[in-house]
Steps between C-alpha positions, in 0.01 A plus 500: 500500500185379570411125533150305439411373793220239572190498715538199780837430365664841570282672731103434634222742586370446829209646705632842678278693704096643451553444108827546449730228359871446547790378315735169636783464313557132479870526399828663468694769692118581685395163577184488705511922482128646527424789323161726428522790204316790605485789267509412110491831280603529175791728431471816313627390160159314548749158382650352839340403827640683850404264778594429897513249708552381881619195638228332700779178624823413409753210673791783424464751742724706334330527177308827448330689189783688394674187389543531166458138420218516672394810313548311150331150622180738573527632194501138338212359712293761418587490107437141517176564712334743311574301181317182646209780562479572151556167370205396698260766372496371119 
């Protein structure tokens, strides 16, 4: 299940590199976790999003991107991102 999460309450978008821009989740299970989505394409059914990511820093060394709670916290922050886009262009 997915859950609304909040710019600068749940996660922040800070400067990555050239113009790239990165992901810090700000709590939970990937506190202080650094993440940049690459490739966004939209799925075939032309309805749902397909999208990667890597982990620029994290303080768990043992977290990697095929953590499925990982996985689905991407999937959130990039809901909750893209809505913010759209809420910003009315």
């Amino acid at each position: 299940m997915s859950r609304v999460l909040k710019e600068n309450e749940h996660y922040e978008l800070i400067p990555g590199q050239n113009e790239h821009w990165n992901v810090r989740i700000l709590d939970g299970q990937f506190t202080e976790t650094v993440i940049e989505f690459e490739k966004l394409k939209l799925a075939e059914d032309g309805e749902s999003l397909k999208f990667s990511f890597e982990i620029v820093s994290s303080p768990d060394v043992e977290v990697s991107k095929d953590n499925i709670d990982l996985q689905v916290y991407a999937k959130d922050m990039l809901h909750a991102i893209m809505e913010n886009f759209e809420a910003d262009l009315r």
